[in-house]
N, C-alpha and C positions, 0 to 999 in steps of 0.2 A: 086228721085222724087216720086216713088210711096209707100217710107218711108213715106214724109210729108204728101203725098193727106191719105195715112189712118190714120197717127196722127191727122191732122186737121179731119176728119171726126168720130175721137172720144174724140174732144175736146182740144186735146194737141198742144201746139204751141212750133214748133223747134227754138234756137238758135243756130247757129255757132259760132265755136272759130276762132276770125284771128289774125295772128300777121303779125302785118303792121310797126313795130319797125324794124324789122332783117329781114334777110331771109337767107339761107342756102347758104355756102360755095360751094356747090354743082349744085347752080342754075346756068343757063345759062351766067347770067348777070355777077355772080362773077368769073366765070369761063372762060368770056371775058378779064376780068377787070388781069386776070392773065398771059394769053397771049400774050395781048398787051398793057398794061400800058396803060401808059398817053395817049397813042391814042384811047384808048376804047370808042367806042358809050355810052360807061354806066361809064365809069370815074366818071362822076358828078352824080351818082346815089348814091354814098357813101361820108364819109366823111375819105378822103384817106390821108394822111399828106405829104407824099410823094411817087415816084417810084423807084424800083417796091415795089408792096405789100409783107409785108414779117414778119415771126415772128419767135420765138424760139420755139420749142418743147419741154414740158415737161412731167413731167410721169405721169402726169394728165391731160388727153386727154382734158378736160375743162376749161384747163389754161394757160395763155401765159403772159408774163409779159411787153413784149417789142413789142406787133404787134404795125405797125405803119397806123394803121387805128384804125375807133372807132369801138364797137363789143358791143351784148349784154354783160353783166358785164365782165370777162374775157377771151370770149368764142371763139377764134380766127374764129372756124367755125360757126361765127353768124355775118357777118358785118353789121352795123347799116347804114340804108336806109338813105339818102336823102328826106324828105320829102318834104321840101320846093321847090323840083325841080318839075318842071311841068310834067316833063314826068314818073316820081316815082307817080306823085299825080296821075294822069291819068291811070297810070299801076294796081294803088290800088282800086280806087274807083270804075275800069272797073270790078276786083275782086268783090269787096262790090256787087253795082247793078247787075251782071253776075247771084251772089246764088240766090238776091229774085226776079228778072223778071224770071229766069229757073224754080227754083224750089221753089218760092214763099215761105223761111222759113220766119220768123217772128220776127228776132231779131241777133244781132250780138255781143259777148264779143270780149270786144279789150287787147288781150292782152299786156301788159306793158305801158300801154297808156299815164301815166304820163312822160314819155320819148321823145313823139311827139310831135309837137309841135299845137300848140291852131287853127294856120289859117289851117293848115291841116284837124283837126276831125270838125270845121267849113263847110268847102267845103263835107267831109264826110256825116256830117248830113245832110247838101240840097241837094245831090246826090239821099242819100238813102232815105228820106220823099216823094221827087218825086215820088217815086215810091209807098210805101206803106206808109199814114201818121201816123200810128200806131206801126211802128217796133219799137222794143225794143232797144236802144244803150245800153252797159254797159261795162262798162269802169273798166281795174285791177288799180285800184288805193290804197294802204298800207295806204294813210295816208288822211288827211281833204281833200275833192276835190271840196271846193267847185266853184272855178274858172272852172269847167269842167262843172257845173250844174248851168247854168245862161238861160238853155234854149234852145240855140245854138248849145251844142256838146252833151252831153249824157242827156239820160233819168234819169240814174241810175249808179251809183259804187257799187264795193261787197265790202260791210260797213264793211271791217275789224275793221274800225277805232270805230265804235259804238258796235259791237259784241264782239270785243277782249273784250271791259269792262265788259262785260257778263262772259268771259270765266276765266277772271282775279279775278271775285265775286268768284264764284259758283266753280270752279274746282280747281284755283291755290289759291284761299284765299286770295291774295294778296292787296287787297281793302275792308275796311268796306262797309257798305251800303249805306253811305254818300256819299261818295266819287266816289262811279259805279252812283251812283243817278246824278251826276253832272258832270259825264266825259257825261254822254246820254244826258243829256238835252244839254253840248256842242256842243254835236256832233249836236242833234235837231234842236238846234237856228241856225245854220250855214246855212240849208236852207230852202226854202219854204216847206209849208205844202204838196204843190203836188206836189214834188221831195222826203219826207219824206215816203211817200205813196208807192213809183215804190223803194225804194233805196233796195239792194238783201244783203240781212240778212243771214249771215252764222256762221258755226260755227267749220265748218274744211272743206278742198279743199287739192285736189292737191298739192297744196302747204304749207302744212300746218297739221300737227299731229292729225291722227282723235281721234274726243272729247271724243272718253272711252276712249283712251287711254292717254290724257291729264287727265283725270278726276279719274285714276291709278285705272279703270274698275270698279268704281263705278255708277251702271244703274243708281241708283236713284236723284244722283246728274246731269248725263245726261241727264235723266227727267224733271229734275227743270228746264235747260237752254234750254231744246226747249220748254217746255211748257212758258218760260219767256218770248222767242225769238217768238213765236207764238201768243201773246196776245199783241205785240207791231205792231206798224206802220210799213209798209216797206211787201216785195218779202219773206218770209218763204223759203231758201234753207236746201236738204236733201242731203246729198255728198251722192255718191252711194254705197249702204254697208253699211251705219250706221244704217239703218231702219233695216239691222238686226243685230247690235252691233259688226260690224268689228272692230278690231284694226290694229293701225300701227302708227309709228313712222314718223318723218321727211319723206321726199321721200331719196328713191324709196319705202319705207315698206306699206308710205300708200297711193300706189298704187298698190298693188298688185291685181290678178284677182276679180271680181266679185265672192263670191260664192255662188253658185247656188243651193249644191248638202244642199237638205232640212235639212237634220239631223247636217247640221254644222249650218243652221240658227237659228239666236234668235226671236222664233213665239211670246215669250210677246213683246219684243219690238220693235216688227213690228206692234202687236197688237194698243199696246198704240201709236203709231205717226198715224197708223192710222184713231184713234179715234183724233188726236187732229187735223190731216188735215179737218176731217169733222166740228167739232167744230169750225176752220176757217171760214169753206165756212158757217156753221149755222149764226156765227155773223160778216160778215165779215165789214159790214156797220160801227157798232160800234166801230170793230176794226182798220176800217182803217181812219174815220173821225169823230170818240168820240175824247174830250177830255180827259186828260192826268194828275192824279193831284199823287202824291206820298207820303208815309210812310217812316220812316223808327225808327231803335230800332239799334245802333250800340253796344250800351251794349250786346244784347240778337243775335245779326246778321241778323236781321229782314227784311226785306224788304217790302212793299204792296204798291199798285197802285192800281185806279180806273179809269177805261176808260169810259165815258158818250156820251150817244147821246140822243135827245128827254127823253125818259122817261126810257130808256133803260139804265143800268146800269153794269158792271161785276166790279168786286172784288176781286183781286188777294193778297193772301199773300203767303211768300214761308219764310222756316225756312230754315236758312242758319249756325245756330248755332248748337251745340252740345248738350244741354237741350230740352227738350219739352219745347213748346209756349203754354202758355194758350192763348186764344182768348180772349180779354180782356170781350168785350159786344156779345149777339150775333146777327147772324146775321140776322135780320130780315127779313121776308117775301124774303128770298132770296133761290133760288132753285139752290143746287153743280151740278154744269156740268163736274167738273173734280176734282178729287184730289188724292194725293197719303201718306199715312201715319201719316192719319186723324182721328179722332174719338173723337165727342162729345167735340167737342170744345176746343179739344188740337193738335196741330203740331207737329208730332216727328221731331228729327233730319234729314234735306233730305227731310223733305216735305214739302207741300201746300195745299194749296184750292183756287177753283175758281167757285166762287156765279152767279149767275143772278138775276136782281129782275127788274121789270116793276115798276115802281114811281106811 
């Protein structure tokens, strides 16, 4: 509690993680559900196939082939909840309202959400608006959600599904510039402009290989993709440790400690995100309700976009190719707020520029 009253009082607003998909082998209810079977108060809190519950052991404590109950993916000691039951919905949501009437945080990621079902994070959302109409829902969704964002159930998903095409461009090469250009405006068109806005933009998690090390510790291409990632619509996420150029692999690698001890951190690129979170909040108007029009040079690997509002303008190109870019015209009455490996009107390989100019 007196975590959030001093975060709130230097402007930061908590999220928690829940996961309302599973719960632990360990918990009371499953640990009914083992001693008495079919007779359990909480039988119907799972989806049980038959009694007793039971599975095979194997040399991978996170796998079972044959439990006869459902589990997060193979995870014997994760049985999958019941949501549809009244008294699993009640158990949850008393969860949900309990963190923000106590401790008033401000937002709740749901983890594995696409799992649960629609009337449940329904009931969820009217639960938790009662109380604060402003909290954050965000929902683990891998793939298009947009049946999750009609209004009803989340605010927001972590846009693996729009980010991946960023990390697919820029780090695995894998995509021309055509082609990243038309997976995003996919992803775009699918919802409204003010779900575009709140959607949380990432570029590695927990789950998922941090970006030097995807990008096989090249800074300056890591560069490219959160300064990309930064100048689009949507939530700017910074996975912890990347702002100082942590690496790591699939999990458990990149999760490993925080590190803290100075001399193992990277102070440029702590530097430069921090110049480009400010650069956010400088235009953030622009960049969150400018329009949106795009470039692109798949010969040369070119990409550029221009984000507009009123009279207000920014200018992004990034060289994604192996040559230097000339800038073809220049650019007029436009003042660099950001670039990296730029000069006099050529783009080396790995870099950009990003203009302002008042109309």
């Amino acid at each position: 509690k007196l975590l959030v009253e001093k975060a709130h009082a230097a402007g930061i607003r908590v999220m928690l993680d829940a996961v309302f998909n599973h719960i632990g082998d360990q918990s009371p209810q499953w640990q009914d559900v083992m001693v008495n079977g079919r007779q359990s108060k909480y039988a119907d809190w799972f989806h049980i196939h038959d009694f007793p519950v039971r599975y095979t052991p194997t040399d991978n404590f996170e796998y079972a082939a044959d439990a006869n109950y459902d589990t997060f993916a193979f995870t014997p000691h994760m049985p999958k909840l019941n949501t549809a039951n009244p008294a699993v919905q009640n158990y949850l949501i008393d969860i949900a309202t309990y963190w923000i009437k106590t401790f008033d945080i401000d937002g709740w990621r749901l983890d594995v959400a696409n799992e649960v079902d629609h009337h449940f994070w329904k009931k969820f959302r009217t639960a938790v608006t009662a109380i604060k109409p402003d909290i954050y829902i965000l929902g683990e969704i891998w793939t298009s959600a947009q049946s999750w964002l009609q209004g009803d159930e989340f605010s927001a998903v972590m846009n693996y599904a729009f980010t991946g095409s960023i990390v697919d461009f820029f780090a695995k090469q894998q995509l021309s510039p055509s082609q990243m250009v038309h997976k995003l405006n996919a992803q775009l068109m699918l919802n409204r402009d003010q779900t575009n806005q709140v959607m949380f933009n990432l570029l590695d998690s927990h789950d998922a290989p941090r970006i030097l090390t995807v990008a096989n510790n090249h800074q300056s291409i890591v560069k490219q993709m959160y300064t990309f990632m930064f100048l689009q619509q949507g939530t700017p996420d910074i996975y912890y440790g990347s702002e100082y150029a942590m690496t790591g692999q699939q999990d458990p690698d990149n999760r490993r400690p925080m590190v803290w001890q100075s001399d193992e951190q990277d102070a440029s690129m702590y530097a430069f995100l921090k110049h480009l979170i400010q650069l956010r909040h400088d235009y953030q108007t622009v960049l969150s309700e400018g329009t949106l029009s795009w470039e692109t040079d798949d010969h040369k690997n070119i990409v550029s976009f221009t984000r507009e509002l009123g009279q207000t303008k920014i200018v992004a190109i990034f060289n994604a190719g192996h040559t230097n870019y000339a800038i073809p015209t220049a650019i007029d009455g436009a003042h660099i707020i950001l670039e990296q490996l730029y000069n006099d009107q050529i783009i080396e390989p790995h870099g950009f520029i990003v203009t302002i100019s008042n109309q």
